[in-house]
VOGU-3710 file (C-alpha; in Angstrom, 3 decimals, decimal comma):
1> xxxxxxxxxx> 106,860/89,892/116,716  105,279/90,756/119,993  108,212/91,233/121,548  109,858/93,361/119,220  107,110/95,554/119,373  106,557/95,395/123,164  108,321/99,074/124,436  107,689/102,729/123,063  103,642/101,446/121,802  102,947/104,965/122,632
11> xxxxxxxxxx> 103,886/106,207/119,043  99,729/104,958/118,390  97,296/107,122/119,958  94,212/105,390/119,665  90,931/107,454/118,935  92,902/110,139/117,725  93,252/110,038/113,874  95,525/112,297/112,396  95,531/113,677/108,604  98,835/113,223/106,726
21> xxxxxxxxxx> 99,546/116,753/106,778  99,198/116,293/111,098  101,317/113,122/111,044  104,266/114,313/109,266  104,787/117,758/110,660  104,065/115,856/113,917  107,378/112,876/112,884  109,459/115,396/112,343  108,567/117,683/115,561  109,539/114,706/117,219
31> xxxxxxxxxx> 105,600/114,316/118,595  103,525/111,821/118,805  101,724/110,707/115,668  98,583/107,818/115,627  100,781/105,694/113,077  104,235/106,194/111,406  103,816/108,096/108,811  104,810/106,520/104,811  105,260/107,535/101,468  106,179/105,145/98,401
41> xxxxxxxxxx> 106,493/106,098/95,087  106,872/103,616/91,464  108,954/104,719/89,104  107,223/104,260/85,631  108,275/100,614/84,635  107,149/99,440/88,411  103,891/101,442/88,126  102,478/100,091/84,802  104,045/96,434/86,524  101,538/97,081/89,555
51> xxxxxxxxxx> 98,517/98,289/87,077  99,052/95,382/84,967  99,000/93,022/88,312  96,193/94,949/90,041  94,032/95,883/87,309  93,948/99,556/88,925  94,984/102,272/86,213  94,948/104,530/89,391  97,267/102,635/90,877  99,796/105,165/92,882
61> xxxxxxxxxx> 96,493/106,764/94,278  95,484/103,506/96,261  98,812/103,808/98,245  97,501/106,094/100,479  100,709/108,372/100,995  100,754/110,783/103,437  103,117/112,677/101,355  102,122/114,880/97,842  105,559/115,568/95,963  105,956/117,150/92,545
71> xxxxxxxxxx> 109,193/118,016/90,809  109,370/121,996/89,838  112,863/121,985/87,865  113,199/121,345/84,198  111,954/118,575/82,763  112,799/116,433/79,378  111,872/117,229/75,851  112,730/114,042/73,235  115,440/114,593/70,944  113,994/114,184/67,150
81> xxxxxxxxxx> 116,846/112,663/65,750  117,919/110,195/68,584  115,066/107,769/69,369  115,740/107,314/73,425  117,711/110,596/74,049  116,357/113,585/75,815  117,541/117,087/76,505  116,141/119,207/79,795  116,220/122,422/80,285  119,912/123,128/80,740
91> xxxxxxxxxx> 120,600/121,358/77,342  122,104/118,413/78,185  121,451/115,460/76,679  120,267/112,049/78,331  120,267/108,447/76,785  117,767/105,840/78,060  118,402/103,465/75,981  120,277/101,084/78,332  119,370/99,941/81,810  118,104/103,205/83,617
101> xxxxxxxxxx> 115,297/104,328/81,750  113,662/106,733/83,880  116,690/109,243/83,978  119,432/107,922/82,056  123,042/108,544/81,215  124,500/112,026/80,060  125,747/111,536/76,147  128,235/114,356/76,327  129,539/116,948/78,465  128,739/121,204/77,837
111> xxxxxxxxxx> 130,773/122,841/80,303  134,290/121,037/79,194  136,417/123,692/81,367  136,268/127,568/83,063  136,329/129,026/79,345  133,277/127,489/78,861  130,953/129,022/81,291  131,529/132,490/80,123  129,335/132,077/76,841  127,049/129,757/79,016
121> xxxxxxxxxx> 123,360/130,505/79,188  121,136/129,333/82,039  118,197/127,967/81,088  114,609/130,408/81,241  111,932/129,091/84,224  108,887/127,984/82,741  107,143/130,113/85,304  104,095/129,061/83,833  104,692/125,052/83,823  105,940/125,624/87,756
131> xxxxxxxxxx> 102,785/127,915/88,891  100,535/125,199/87,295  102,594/122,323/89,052  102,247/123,865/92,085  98,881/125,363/92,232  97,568/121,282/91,118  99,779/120,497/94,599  98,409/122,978/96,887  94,480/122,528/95,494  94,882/119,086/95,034
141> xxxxxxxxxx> 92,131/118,391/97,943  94,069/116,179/100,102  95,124/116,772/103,723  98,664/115,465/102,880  102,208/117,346/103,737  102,899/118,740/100,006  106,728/119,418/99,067  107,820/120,883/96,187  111,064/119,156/94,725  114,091/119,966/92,895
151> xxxxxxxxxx> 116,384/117,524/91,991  119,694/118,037/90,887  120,081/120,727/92,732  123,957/120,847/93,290  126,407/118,910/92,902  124,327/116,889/90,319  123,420/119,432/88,009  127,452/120,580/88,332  128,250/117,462/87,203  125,718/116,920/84,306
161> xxxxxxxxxx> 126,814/119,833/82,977  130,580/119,004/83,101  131,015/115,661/83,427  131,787/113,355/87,150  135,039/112,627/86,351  135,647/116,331/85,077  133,442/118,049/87,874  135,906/116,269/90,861  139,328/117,376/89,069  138,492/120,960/88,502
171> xxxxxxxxxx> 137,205/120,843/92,565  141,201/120,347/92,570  142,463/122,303/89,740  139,662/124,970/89,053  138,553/125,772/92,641  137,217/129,263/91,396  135,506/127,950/88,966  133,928/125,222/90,675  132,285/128,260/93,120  131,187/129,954/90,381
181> xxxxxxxxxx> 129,340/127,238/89,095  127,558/126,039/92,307  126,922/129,512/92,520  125,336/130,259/89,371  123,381/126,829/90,323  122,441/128,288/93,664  120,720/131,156/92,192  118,639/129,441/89,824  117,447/127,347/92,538  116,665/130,422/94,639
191> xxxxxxxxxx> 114,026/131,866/92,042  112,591/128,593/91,803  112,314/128,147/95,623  110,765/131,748/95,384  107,727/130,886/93,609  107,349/127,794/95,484  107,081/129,773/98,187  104,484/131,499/97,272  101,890/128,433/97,561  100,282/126,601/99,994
201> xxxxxxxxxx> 102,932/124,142/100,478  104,796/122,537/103,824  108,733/122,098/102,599  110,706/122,026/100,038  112,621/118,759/98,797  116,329/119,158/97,479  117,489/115,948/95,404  121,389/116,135/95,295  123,392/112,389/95,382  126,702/113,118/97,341
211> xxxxxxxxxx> 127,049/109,299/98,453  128,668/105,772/97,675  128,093/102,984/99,267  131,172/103,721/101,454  131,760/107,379/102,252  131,086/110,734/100,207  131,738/111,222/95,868  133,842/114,213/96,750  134,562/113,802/100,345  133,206/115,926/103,301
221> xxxxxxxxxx> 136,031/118,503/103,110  135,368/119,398/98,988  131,798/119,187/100,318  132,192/121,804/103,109  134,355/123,706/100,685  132,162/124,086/97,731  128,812/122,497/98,528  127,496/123,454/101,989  128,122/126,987/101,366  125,125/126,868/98,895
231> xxxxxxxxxx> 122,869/124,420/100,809  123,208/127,093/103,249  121,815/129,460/101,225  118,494/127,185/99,958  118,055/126,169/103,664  117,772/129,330/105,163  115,812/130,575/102,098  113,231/127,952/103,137  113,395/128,006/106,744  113,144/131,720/106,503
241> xxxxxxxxxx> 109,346/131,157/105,100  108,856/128,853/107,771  108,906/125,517/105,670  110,292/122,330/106,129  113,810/121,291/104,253  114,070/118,054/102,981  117,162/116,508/101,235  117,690/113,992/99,588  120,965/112,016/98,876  121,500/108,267/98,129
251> xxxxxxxxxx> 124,802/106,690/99,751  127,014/106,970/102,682  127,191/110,746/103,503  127,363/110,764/107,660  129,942/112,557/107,977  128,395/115,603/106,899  124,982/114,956/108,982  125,806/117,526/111,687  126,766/119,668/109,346  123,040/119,351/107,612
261> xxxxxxxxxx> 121,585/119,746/110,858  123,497/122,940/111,749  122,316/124,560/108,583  118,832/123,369/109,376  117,788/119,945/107,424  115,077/118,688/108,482  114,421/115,307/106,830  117,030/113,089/105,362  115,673/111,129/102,658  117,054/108,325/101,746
271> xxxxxxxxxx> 117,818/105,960/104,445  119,582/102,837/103,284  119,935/99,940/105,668  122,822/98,662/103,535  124,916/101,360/104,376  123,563/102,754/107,952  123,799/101,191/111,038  120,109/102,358/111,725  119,820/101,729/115,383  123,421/103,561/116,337
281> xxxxxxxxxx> 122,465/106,996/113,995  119,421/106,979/115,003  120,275/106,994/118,596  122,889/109,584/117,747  121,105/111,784/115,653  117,701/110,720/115,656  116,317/113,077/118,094  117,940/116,193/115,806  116,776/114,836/112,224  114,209/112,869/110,763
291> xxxxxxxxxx> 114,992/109,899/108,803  113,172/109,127/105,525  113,507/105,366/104,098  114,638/102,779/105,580  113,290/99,198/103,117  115,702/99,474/100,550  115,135/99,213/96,908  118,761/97,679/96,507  118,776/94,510/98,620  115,244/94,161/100,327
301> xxxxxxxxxx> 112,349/94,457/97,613  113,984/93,187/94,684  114,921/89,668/95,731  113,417/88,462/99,241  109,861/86,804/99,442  106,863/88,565/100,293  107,465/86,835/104,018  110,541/88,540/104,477  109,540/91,562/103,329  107,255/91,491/105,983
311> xxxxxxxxxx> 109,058/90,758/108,876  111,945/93,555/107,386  109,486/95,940/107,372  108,445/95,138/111,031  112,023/95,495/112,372  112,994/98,339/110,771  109,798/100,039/112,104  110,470/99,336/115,580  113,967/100,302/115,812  113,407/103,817/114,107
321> xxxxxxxxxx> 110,025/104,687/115,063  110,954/106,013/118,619  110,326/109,686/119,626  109,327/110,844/115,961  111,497/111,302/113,504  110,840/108,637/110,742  108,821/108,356/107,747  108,410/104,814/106,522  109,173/104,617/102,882  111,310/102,630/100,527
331> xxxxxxxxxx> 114,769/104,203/99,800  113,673/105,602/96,450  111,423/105,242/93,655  110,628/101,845/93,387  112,283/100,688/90,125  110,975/98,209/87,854  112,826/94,945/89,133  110,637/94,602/92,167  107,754/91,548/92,472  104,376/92,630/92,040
341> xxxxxxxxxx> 103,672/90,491/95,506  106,217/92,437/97,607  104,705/96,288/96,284  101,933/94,602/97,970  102,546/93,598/101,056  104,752/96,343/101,382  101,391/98,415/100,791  99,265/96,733/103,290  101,851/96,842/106,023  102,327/100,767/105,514
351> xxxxxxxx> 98,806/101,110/105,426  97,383/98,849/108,144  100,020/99,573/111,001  97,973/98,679/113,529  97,725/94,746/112,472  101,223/94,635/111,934  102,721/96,951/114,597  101,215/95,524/117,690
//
């Protein structure tokens, strides 16, 4: 453990305690920072597992994150009729009733071809729900990096509102419609990253899943064509304001990371060790873009021993920590299929580097 540890110690400046707020904008400046710094977040069935096990209905709050996130896009309102089945905001209809029940799987599709989007409505802003969201974030007290999120921001809400299997064909058959779409989508996202911007905040967080385990949903040339475009747009929105971008995107997409990094990403969240070779984009990119993740909710936390965990957690540390540009967190939410015991010592790792990182 010594040894893996023994070069690049530097990262800890003793005597010098940072806030959250310090330590992140530090990571991804590429500075110095006393500790690496982490952010985990439960999803509901893994939180009320962890308040059951600790005792501590405050559970989340004892994790110290150096992190405050909260979601600004539309949220879910319970379907009357259909016990487990939710609309949001843009109408479409969700049914937790089988495995994922945090988000979900569409029940049926609303945009069914071009036609369709002519007598389609975007959904209001609840300007007052956002201000209040992110007035709680900015005021909330603690010296943390705060990020506003919105998730499904492109390609996801495209294809929630048409369908996956749809959504790819007409990126064949319906090109012009396909811009239209993202664009519409863009431009929603644009008011909402207005009033954002108007807070006390440090970046902005775009959720948008463009990954597989192997290689990109829609490949990196339909991506260039009909998603970067609008990135673009959100990116330099934010940057313009002098805020941090932060994407998110689960799976294999790197062969579009220079393209992120020329249109100014900052932090790519999520890392996933099944799919990365950390130490080879990391030395490739890692100087350019900060990496968020890394102890994967997939392979890692669900089935090894708390002992393993451990010694994961370790490794993955020292090979990404170097010169900045990581944030220790697990590679999403933590779902509900994750030991009590491994939450943890996942927790006392992240938040006592300096036993475990020396």
């Amino acid at each position: 453990m010594d040894k893996m540890w023994a070069e690049g110690r530097s990262v800890f400046q003793k005597g010098n305690i940072m806030t959250g707020r310090e330590r992140v904008i530090n990571c991804i400046k590429h500075l110095e920072t006393d500790r690496i710094p982490h952010y985990i977040e439960l999803g509901s069935e893994e939180l009320e597992k962890m308040r059951q096990f600790t005792g501590i209905s405050n559970y989340q709050n004892t994790l110290d994150n150096d992190i405050d996130m909260v979601g600004i896009d539309g949220g879910y309102t319970e379907a009357t009729n259909k016990p487990g089945y939710f609309t949001d905001a843009f109408g479409v209809c969700w049914n937790r009733n089988g495995v994922d029940k945090d988000i979900g799987v569409i029940d049926s599709c609303i945009l069914c071809g071009p036609e369709d989007l002519k007598s389609y409505s975007f959904p209001e802003i609840n300007e007052e729900r956002v201000r209040e969201k992110l007035k709680q974030l900015s005021e909330n007290g603690r010296d943390t990096f705060k990020a506003a999120s919105i998730s499904f921001s492109m390609f996801e809400r495209a294809w929630t509102l048409c369908g996956m299997e749809n959504l790819l064909v007409f990126m064949i058959e319906e090109p012009d419609f396909v811009h239209e779409l993202m664009g519409k989508i863009c431009d929603y996202n644009c008011r909402l990253i207005q009033i954002a911007l108007e807070y006390d905040i440090d970046g902005i967080c775009l959720g948008d899943d463009w990954g597989q385990q192997k290689g990109m949903i829609m490949g990196p040339d339909k991506w260039r064509e009909f998603i970067r475009p609008q990135m673009k747009r959100m990116y330099h929105q934010i940057k313009c304001a002098d805020k941090y971008v932060i994407q998110h995107s689960c799976g294999d997409i790197e062969d579009v990371f220079e393209d992120l990094v020329e249109i100014g990403l900052d932090v790519y969240q999520t890392f996933q060790p099944e799919i990365y070779d950390m130490a080879d984009v990391k030395r490739k990119i890692g100087d350019r873009l900060t990496f968020w993740g890394g102890i994967s909710t997939q392979t890692l936390l669900p089935f090894a021993a708390p002992r393993e965990v451990m010694e994961v957690i370790i490794r993955t540390a020292g090979i990404m920590k170097g010169k900045g540009g990581y944030i220790l967190a697990p590679t999403h939410a933590v779902p509900g299929d994750v030991p009590a015991e491994n939450i943890e010592v996942m927790a006392e790792i992240f938040r006592n580097q300096e036993k475990y990182f020396y």
